[in-house]
C-alpha positions in Angstrom: 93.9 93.8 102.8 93.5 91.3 100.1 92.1 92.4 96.6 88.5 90.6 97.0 88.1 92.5 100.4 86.2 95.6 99.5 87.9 99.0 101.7 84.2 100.2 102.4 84.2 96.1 104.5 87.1 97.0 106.8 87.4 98.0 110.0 88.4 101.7 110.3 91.6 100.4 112.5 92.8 98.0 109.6 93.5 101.2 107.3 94.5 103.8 109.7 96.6 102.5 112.0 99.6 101.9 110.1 99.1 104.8 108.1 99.0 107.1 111.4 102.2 105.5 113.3 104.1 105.8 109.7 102.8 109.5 109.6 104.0 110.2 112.9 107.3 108.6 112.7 107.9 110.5 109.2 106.6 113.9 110.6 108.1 113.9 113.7 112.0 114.1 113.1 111.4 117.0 110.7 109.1 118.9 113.1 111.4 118.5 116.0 114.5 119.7 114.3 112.4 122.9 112.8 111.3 123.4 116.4 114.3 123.2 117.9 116.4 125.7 115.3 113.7 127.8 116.2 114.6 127.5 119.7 117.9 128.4 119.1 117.4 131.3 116.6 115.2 132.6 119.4 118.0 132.3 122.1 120.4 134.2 119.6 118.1 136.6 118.9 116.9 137.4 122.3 121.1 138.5 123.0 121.4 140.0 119.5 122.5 143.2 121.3 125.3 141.7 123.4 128.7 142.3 121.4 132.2 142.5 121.6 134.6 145.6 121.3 134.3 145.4 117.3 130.6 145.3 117.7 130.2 141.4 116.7 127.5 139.9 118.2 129.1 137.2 120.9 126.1 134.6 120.6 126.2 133.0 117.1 125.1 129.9 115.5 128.4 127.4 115.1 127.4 123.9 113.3 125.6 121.2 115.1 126.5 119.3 117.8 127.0 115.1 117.3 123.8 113.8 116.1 122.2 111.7 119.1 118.6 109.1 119.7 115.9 109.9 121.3 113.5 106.8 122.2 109.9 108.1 121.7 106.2 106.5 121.1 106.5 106.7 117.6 110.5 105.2 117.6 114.1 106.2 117.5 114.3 109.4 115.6 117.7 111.1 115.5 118.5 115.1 116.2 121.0 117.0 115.5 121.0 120.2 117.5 122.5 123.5 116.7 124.9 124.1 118.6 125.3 128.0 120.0 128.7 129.4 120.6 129.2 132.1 123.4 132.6 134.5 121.6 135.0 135.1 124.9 132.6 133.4 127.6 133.4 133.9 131.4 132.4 132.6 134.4 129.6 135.5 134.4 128.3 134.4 131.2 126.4 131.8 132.4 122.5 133.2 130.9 124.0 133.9 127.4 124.9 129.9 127.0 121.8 128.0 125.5 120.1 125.1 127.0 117.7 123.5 124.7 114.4 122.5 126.7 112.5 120.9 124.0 115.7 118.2 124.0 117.7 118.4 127.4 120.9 117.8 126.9 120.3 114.3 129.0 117.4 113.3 127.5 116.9 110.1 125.9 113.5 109.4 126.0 110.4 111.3 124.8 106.8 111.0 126.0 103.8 110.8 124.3 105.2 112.3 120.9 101.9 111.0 119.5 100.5 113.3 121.1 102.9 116.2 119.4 102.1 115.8 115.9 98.4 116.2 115.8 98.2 119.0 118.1 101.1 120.1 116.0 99.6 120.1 112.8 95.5 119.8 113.8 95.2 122.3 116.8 95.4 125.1 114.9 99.1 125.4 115.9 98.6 127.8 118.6 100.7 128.5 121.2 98.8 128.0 124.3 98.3 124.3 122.7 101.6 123.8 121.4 103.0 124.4 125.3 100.5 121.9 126.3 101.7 119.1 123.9 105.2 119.7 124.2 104.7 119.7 128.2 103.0 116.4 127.8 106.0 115.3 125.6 108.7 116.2 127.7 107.5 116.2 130.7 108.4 119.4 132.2 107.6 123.0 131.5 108.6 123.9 127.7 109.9 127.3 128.3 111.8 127.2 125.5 108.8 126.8 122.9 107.3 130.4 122.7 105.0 132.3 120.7 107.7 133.5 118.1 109.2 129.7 118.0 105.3 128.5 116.9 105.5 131.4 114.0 108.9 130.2 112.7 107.6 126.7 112.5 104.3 127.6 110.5 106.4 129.8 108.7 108.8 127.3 107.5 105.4 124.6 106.2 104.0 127.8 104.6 106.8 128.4 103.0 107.0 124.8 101.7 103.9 124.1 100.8 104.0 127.5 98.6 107.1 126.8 96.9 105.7 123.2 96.1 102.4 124.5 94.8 104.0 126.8 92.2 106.8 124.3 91.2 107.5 123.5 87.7 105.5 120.4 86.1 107.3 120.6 82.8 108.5 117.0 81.6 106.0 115.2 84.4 104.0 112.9 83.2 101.3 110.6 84.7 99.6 107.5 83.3 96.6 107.4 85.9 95.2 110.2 88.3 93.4 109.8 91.6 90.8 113.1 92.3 88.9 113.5 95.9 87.7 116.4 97.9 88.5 115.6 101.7 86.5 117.2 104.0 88.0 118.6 107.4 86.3 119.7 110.5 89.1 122.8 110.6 86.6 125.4 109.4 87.8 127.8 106.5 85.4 131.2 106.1 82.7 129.6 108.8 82.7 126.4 106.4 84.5 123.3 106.8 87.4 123.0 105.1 87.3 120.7 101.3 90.4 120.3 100.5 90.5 119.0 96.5 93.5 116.4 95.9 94.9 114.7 93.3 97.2 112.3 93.1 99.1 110.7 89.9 100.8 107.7 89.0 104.1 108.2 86.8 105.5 105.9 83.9 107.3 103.6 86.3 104.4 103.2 88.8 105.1 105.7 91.6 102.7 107.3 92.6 103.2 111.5 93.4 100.5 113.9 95.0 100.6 116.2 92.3 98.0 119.4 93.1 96.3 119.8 97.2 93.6 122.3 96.4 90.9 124.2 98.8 88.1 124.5 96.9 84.3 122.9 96.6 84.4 119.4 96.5 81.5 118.9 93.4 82.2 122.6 92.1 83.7 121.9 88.4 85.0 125.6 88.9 87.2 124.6 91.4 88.6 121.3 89.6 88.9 123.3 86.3 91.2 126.3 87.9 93.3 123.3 89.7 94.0 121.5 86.2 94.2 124.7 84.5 97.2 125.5 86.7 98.8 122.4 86.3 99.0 122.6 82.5 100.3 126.5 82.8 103.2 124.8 85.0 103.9 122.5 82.3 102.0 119.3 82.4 101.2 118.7 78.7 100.4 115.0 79.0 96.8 114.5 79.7 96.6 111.0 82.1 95.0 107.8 80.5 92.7 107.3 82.7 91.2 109.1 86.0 89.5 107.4 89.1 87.4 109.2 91.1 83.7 109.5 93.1 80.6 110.1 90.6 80.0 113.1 92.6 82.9 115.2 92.0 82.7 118.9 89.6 85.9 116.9 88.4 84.6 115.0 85.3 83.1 118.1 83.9 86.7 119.8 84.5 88.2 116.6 82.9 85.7 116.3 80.0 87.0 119.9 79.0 90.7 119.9 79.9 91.7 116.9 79.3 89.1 115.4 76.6 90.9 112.4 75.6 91.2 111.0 79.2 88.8 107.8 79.6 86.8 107.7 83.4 86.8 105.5 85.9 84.3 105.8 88.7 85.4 104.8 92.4 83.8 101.6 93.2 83.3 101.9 97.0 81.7 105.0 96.5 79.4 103.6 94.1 78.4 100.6 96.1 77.4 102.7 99.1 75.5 104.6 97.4 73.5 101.8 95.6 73.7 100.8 99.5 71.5 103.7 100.4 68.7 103.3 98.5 68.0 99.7 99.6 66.5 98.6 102.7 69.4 96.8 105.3 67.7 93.4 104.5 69.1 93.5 101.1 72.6 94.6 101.4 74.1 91.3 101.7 72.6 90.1 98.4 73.2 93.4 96.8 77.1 93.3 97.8 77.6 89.8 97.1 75.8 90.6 93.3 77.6 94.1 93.2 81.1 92.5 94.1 80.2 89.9 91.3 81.0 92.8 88.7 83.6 94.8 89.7 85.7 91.3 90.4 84.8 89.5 87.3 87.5 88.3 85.3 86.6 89.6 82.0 84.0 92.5 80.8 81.8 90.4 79.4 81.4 88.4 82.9 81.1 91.5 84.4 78.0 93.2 81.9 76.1 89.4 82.8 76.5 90.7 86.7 75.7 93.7 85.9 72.1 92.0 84.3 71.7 89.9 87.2 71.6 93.3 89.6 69.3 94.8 87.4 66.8 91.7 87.0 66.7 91.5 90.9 66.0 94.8 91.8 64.4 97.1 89.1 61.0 96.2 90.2 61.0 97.0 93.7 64.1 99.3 93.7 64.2 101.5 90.6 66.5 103.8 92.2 69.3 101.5 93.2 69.4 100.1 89.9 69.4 103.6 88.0 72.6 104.8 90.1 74.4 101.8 88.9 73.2 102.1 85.3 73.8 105.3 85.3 77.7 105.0 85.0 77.7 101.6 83.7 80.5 102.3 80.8 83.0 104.4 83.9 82.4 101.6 86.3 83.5 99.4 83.6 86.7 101.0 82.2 89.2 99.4 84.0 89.1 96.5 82.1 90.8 97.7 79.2 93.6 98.4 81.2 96.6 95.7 82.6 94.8 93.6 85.2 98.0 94.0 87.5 96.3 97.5 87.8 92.4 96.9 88.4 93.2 96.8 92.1 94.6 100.3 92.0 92.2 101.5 89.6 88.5 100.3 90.7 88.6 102.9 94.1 89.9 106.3 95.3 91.8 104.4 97.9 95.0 105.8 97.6 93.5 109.4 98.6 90.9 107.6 101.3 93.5 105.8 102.9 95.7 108.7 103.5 93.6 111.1 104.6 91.7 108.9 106.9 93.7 109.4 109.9 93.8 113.0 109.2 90.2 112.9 109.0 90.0 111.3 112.4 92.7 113.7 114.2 90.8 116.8 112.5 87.7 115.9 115.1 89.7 117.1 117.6 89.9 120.7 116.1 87.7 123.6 117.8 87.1 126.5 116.0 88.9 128.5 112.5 91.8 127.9 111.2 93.5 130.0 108.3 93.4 128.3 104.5 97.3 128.3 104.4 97.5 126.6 107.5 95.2 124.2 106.9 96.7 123.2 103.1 100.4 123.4 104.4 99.0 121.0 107.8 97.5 118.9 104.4 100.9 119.0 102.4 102.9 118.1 105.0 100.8 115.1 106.5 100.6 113.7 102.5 104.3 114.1 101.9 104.9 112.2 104.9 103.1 109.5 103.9 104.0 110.1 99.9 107.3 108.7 101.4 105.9 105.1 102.4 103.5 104.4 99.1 104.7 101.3 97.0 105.2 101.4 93.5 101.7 100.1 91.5 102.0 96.0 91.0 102.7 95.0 87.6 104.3 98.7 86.6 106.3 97.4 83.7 102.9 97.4 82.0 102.8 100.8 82.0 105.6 101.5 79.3 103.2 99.5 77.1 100.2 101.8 77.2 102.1 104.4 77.1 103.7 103.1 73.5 100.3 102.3 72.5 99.6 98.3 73.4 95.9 98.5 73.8 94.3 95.6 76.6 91.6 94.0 76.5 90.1 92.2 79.7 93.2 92.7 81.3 95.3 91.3 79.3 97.6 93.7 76.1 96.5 92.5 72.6 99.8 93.2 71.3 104.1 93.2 72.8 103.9 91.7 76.7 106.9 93.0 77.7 107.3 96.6 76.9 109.0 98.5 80.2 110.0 101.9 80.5 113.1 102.5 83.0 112.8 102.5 86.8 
């Protein structure tokens, strides 16, 4: 995607296809080793009361075995299997040895693990699906993947995803913030599912998912009780600047918890819908004169756009123009930022783009599914792909506003190069 390509002009394939295989590839090592411990505790437990003369259990845990490759759909992914030791083992023995069936001990190539991680995550994780997947993964009949294995799994995200929401923020810091409320078709309560994100950039331009919320998507309730809790855990530092849809309860929320931080609305969102209230003969013009101001070099290039919209539609349109004008100084903020940013700061596109293949997996879903399994299936999909995300172009700049070096069209009106360490 190159910078004067608009996201809302892509084809849905350009921006989810790398995102899913790198989501899959990331998610599916970690699931299939918390699948396969629970395999093994299972087996252990299951001969808990076999012991010896002492009364020590004789079926025990013992290391791992040598980590090995296995060549699935979504690429090589190593395990490392627990190995199970059998105390004093006889010939007779031969049903208290473990046998992984999830990874036999020959196997070297998976099937269809694409198929594993959204039923994994999206299904609802239950276990008449999860024997489904994993027989379409394997290829055979996963006896070894039972009801109790599927609750140690979901156990273990829960557990994750609750220790992450209630971690300390003290000492965090971020320069910009991304805000969004994703909607899922898992249903929460009989509704579907909003889940409120937001994601931050830090001083040396990485960005960090820093709060996954369920909530109401334009309820400023919601957005104030999730920033609320991030300043009781410590984040002091209020962002410079936050992007986000002109829809959301969040720029109420902002306005009072963070009153100093400037707003910049997402422009995709805005274009489509200025889009909506013009007939389909008009939407090439209107792009073309739209794109004209949010990819103008300086503000004042952009403001004579900005005139140009207005003079060509106010008399037969009044409505498109008014939800431009509207917002006309947050669609124009991010010019007194560093230009290396604008790209980064004029959408919402770093929460889109991530949760646009879950989005499209989530179709799949029938029926309810509980609000910690859906915000731990959430966490651990965005951590996944928190692991790919590139560092912001130009993030040397940020040291600068941080110090103080105020920009104007793009460019800093004061010291150039001002960095903070990486």
């Amino acid at each position: 995607m190159t910078e004067s390509t608009p996201v809302h002009q892509l084809h849905p394939a350009t921006i989810t296809q790398d995102a899913l295989t790198n989501l899959i590839r990331g998610a599916a090592q970690a699931i299939l080793a918390e699948a396969i411990s629970a395999e093994a505790q299972e087996h252990i437990d299951r001969f808990r009361t076999v012991v010896d003369e002492k009364g020590n259990r004789r079926v025990v845990l013992n290391g791992y075995l040598p980590e090995r490759e296995i060549h699935t759909g979504a690429g090589v992914l190593p395990i490392r299997q627990p190995r199970v030791r059998v105390k004093d083992a006889g010939p007779d023995d031969g049903e208290l040895k473990f046998q992984s069936k999830l990874v036999p001990r020959y196997l070297r190539k998976a099937k269809n693990i694409e198929d594993l991680i959204p039923w994994l995550y999206l299904r609802g994780i239950s276990t008449n699906d999860m024997t489904d997947v994993l027989a379409g993964l394997l290829g055979v009949d996963p006896v070894g993947f039972s009801a109790s294995s599927v609750v140690r799994c979901k156990k273990v995200w829960e557990d994750e995803f609750s220790a992450w929401e209630k971690r300390s923020l003290k000492g965090k810091r971020y320069v910009y913030v991304w805000a969004d409320g994703v909607y899922f078709n898992v249903r929460l309560t009989g509704e579907r599912a909003c889940i409120l994100v937001l994601i931050g950039a830090t001083p040396d331009g990485r960005k960090e998912v820093i709060a996954i919320h369920d909530g109401t998507r334009e309820s400023e309730q919601s957005w104030t009780e999730m920033l609320v809790d991030l300043k009781a855990r410590g984040l002091d530092e209020a962002p410079m600047l936050a992007i986000g849809d002109g829809a959301l309860g969040f720029w109420k929320a902002v306005s009072k918890i963070w009153p100093a931080t400037r707003h910049q609305r997402c422009w995709t969102h805005k274009m489509a819908n200025i889009l909506n209230k013009l007939p389909k003969s008009a939407h090439a013009t209107a792009k073309s004169l739209l794109q004209a101001i949010w990819m103008a070099e300086t503000e004042e290039l952009a403001l004579k756009a900005f005139d140009a919209f207005i003079a060509t539609y106010s008399a037969k349109y009044p409505k498109a123009v008014e939800c431009l004008v509207k917002d006309k100084e947050e669609m124009l903020a991010f010019f007194d930022f560093p230009a290396e940013h604008w790209r980064h700061l004029r959408t919402s596109n770093p929460i889109e783009s991530t949760f646009a293949t879950v989005r499209q997996r989530t179709s799949r879903t029938k029926g309810s599914g509980s609000r910690m399994a859906t915000l731990s299936m959430v966490f651990k999909l965005t951590m996944c792909a928190q692991a790919k995300w590139r560092r912001l172009n130009g993030h040397e700049q940020l040291g600068a506003l941080i110090l103080g070096v105020q920009f104007k069209d793009g460019l800093a009106q004061g010291p150039k190069e001002i960095s903070v360490p990486a």
